[in-house]
N, C-alpha and C positions, 0 to 999 in steps of 0.2 A: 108871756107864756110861749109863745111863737118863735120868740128869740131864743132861750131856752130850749127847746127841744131841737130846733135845728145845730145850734152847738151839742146836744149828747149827740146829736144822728151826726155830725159831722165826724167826733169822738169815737164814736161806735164803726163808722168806715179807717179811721186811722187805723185802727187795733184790730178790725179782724177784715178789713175791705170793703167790697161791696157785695151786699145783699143780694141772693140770687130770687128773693122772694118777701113779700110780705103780708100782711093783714093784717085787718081794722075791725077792734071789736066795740061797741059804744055800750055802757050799759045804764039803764032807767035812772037820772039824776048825776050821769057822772060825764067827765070830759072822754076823746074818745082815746083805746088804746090800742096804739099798734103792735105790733109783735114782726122783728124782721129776722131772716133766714139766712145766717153764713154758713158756706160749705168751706173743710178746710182741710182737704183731703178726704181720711175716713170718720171725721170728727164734722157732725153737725151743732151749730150753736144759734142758739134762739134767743135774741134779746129784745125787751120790751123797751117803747118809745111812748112816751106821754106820763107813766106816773111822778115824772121828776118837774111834768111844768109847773106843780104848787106845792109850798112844803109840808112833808108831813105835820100832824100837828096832836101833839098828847090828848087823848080824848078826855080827860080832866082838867081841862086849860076852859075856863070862861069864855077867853076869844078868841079864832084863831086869827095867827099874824101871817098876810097874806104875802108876806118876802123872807121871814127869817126861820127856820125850822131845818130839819134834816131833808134832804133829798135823794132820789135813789131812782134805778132801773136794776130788773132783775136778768141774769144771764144764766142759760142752760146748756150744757154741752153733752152731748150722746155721740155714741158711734152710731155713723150711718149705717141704714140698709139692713140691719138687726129687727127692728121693729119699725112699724107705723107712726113714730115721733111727734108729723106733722099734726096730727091731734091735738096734739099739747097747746095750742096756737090758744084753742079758747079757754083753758086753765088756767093759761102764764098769764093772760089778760084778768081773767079774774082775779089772780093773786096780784098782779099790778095796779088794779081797783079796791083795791082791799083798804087801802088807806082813806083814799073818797068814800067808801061804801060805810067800812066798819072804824074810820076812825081809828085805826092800825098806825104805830109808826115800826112801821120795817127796818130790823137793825141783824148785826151779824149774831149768831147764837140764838134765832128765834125759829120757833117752827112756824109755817104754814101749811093749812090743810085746805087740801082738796072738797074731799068729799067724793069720789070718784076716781077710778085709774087716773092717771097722766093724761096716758094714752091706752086703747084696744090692749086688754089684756098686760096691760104694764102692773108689776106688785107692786108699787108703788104710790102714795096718794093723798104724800107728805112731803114737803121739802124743807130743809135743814137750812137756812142759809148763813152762809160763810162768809167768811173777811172780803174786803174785795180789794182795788188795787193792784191785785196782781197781771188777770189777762188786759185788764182794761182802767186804765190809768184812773183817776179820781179827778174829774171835770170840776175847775174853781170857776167861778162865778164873779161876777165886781160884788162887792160886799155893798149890804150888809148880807147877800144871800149869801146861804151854808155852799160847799160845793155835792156836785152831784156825784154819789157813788153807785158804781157798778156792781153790783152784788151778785155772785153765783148762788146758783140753785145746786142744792147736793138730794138727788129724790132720794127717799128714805121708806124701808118696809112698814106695815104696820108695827111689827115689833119693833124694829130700829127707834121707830117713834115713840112707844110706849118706853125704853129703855133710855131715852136720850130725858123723857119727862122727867122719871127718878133720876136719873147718873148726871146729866147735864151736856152739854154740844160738845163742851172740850175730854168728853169719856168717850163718848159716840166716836169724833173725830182721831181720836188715839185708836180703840177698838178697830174701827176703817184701816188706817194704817199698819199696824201690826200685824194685819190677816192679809195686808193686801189688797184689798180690794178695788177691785177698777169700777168706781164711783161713775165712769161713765156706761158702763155695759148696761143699754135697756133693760136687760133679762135677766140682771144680777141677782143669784139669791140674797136673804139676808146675810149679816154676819156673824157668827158665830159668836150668842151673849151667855154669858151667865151671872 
């Protein structure tokens, strides 16, 4: 496990450097999770370290197989200095426990809910997640483990989320783009659904 997470944190400084911050959040029955802080200009991103040391595993599986299954860390990107972000620290962690906890396998096109802002005042209290690959390469592992994927967090309004339930990610994520939308702005209203 150990070895493992120091290859994503190794992964995670290739691709966005180094962490100007971190924190550790442990919760009742789970391994513990970090959550580290790249500044990158006016772009903060927050990605979590620990839910990739075990694979996730179908919660309809009899056993689970404690080396082969999908892998992942989740990545968040906001403009800085708009809002209070750092909040997000024990959300991300939640939602990075979400597999130990609820037996979750976290994939691209699935929602995750909060239950709560993000952060102070954030509309937000859903996240969309997306393909990953792109900011932060996809970490292989010696086999037979899956490799580790980095996955962005896209927050999303309550409607956005009710809208993406019926429509589906790949409507949401068209919608997004058509209007424009800068998926990073804290403060962003929703998008314009009908």
């Amino acid at each position: 496990m150990g070895d493992v997470l120091a290859l994503v944190e190794a992964r995670l400084r290739t691709a966005l450097g180094e962490p100007d911050a971190r924190a550790a959040v442990t919760f009742l029955g789970t391994d513990r999770i970090e959550v580290l802080r790249f500044l990158d200009g006016d772009i903060v991103r927050y990605a979590t370290l620990g839910m990739s040391a075990a694979p996730m595993t179908d919660p309809t599986a009899a056993l689970a197989d404690p080396v082969k299954g999908p892998r992942a860390e989740l990545v968040l990107s906001v403009r800085a200095g708009l809002a209070d972000t750092d909040k997000a620290l024990r959300p991300l962690a939640v939602l990075a426990a979400s597999p130990q906890v609820e037996g979750l396998v976290v994939a691209p096109g699935a929602s995750l809910e909060v239950g709560e802002p993000l952060w102070p005042a954030a509309p937000f209290q859903s996240v969309l997640v997306a393909e990953g690959g792109g900011l932060v390469e996809d970490l292989e592992l010696d086999g037979p483990m899956d490799p580790v994927r980095f996955l962005p967090l896209l927050p999303m309004t309550p409607n956005e989320a009710a809208w993406k339930r019926v429509k589906g990610a790949q409507e949401l994520q068209e919608r997004w783009l058509s209007y424009g939308t800068d998926l990073r702005d804290p403060l962003r209203a929703g998008v314009t659904l009908d």
